[in-house]
N, C-alpha and C positions, 0 to 999 in steps of 0.2 A: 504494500500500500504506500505509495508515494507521498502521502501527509505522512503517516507514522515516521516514514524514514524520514523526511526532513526532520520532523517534531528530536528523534533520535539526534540527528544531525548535530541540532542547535545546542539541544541541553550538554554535550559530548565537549563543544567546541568554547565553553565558559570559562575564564579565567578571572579572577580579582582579588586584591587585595583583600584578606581578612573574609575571605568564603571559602568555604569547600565544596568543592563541587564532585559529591559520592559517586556520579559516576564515569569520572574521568579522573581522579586522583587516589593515593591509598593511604589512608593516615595511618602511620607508624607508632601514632599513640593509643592507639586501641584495635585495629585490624588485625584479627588472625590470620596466618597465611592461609593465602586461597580465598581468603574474604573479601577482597577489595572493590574495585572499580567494576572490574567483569562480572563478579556477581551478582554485584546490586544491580547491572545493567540487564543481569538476564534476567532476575527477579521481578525486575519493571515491566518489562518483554512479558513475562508470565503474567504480572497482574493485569495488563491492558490485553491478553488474549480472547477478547470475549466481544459481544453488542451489548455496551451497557445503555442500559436505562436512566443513570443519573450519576452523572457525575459535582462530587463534592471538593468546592475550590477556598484551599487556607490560605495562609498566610506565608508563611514558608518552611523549610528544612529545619530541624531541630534536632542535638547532639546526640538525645537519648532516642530520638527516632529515626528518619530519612538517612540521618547519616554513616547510619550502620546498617539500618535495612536495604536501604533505596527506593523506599516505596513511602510514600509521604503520608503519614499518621499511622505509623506502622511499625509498629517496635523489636528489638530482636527476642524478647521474649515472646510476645504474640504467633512469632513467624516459628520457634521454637515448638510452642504446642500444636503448630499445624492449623491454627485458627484464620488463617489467611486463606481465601478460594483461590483457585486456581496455581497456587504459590508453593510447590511441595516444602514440606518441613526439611529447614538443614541436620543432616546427617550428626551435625557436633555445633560447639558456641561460635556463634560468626567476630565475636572480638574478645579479648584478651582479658575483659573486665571478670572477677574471680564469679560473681551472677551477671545473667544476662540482661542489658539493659532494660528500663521496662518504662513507657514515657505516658504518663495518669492521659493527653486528651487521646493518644491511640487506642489505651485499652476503651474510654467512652464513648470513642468512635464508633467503632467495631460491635461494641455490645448494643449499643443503639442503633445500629444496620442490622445484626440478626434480629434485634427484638420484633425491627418492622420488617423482617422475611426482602429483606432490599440489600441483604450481605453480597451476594452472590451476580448481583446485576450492578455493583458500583464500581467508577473507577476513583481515584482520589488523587489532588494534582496542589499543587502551590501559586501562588501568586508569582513570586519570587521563588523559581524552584530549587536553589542551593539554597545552602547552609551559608547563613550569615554571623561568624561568631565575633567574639574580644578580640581584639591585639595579642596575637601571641599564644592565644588558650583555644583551641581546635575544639576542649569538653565545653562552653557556654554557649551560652544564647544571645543574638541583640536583635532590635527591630529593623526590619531593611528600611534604607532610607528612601523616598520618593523617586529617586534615581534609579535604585535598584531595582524597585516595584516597577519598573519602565522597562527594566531589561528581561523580563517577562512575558513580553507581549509577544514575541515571536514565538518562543515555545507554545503558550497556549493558543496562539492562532493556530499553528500547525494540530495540535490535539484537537480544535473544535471540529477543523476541517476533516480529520481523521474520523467522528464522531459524530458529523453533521444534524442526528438526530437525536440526541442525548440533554436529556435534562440537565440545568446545572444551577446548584444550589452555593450561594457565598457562604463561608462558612469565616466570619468577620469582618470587620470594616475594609480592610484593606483588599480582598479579594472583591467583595461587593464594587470597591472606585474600579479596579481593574475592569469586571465583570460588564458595570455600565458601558464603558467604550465600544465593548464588543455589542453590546443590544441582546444579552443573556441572559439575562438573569431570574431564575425563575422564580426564586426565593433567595432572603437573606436569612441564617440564623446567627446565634450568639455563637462566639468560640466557646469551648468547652473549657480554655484555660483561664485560672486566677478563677475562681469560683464560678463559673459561667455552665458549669455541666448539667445543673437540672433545665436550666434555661434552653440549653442546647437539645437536650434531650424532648423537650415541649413543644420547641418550633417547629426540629423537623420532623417529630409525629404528626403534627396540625398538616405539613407540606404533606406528609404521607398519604392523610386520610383526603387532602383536596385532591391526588393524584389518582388514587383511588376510585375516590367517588366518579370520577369524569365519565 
């Protein structure tokens, strides 16, 4: 499919200051061997194997998630129980860490997709789809800046285009401004992180049942 592969293309070809980008880089401070770049790209590969129905767009890449799974709200403990569709469970730990990473909005993610039976038809994508950390510290988090949130738009063109029929739900403000440009947006809910999880979990039941009903 000529979108996918561009879509592939873009996110491959990312370089910047103070980001990681999981699947073209291998961080040396938590990557087991064999873990790195390739897998999270085949992993991705796996998760986008399918006709989904709805796709859910965050904010971006985060330390204990994307960046060691490669699949955006999606953690390496998750991927460990085989809780991920289409995603086979790795064989052993994908990084170095003595347990396996485990990031609170992936597991609410997830358990709020199987609750509404919508696990299995979702794809999940970022605003900003690398990992934006500290200076210097690869395990943190920071907000991407308005810049960054810009250097986005071509990867998720190329996924909508891949997708052309695919619901897409903002899943925070910043996915939501991106969202508006494109003329997608089918709904906005709250992020699940910093207390936002029941909130999260409320909206997009409510988006559920409107989907539903039609």
């Amino acid at each position: 499919m000529p979108a996918l592969a561009a879509f592939i293309r873009s996110i491959g070809a990312y370089r910047a200051a103070n980001v990681f980008n999981p699947w073209a880089e291998r961080d040396p401070g938590t990557d087991r061997r064999g873990q790195g770049a390739g897998a999270r790209l085949a992993r991705l590969r796996a998760h986008l194997d399918c006709a989904p129905s709805l796709l859910l767009l965050g904010e971006a890449a985060g330390y204990q998630g994307c960046h060691v799974s490669g699949i955006p709200f999606t953690s390496e403990r998750l991927l460990l129980e085989g809780a991920i569709p289409r995603v086979d469970a790795p064989a052993g730990p994908l990084s170095t860490r003595p347990s396996p990473w485990s990031e609170p909005s992936a597991t609410i993610v997830w358990d709020t997709l199987r609750e509404l039976g919508l696990a299995g038809r979702t794809i999940l994508w970022n605003a900003f789809p690398w990992h934006p950390h500290r200076p210097g510290n690869r395990q943190s988090n920071r907000t991407p800046t308005a810049g960054e949130i810009g250097e986005g738009t071509a990867p998720l063109a190329a996924l909508l285009a891949a997708f052309p029929d695919v619901r897409v739900v903002a899943v925070g403000r910043k996915a939501e401004t991106l969202l508006r440009d494109f003329g997608r947006v089918e709904a906005a809910v709250r992020h699940p992180a910093m207390g936002g999880a029941q909130r999260f979990r409320a909206e997009l039941r409510a988006f559920a049942r409107r989907i539903h009903a039609r």
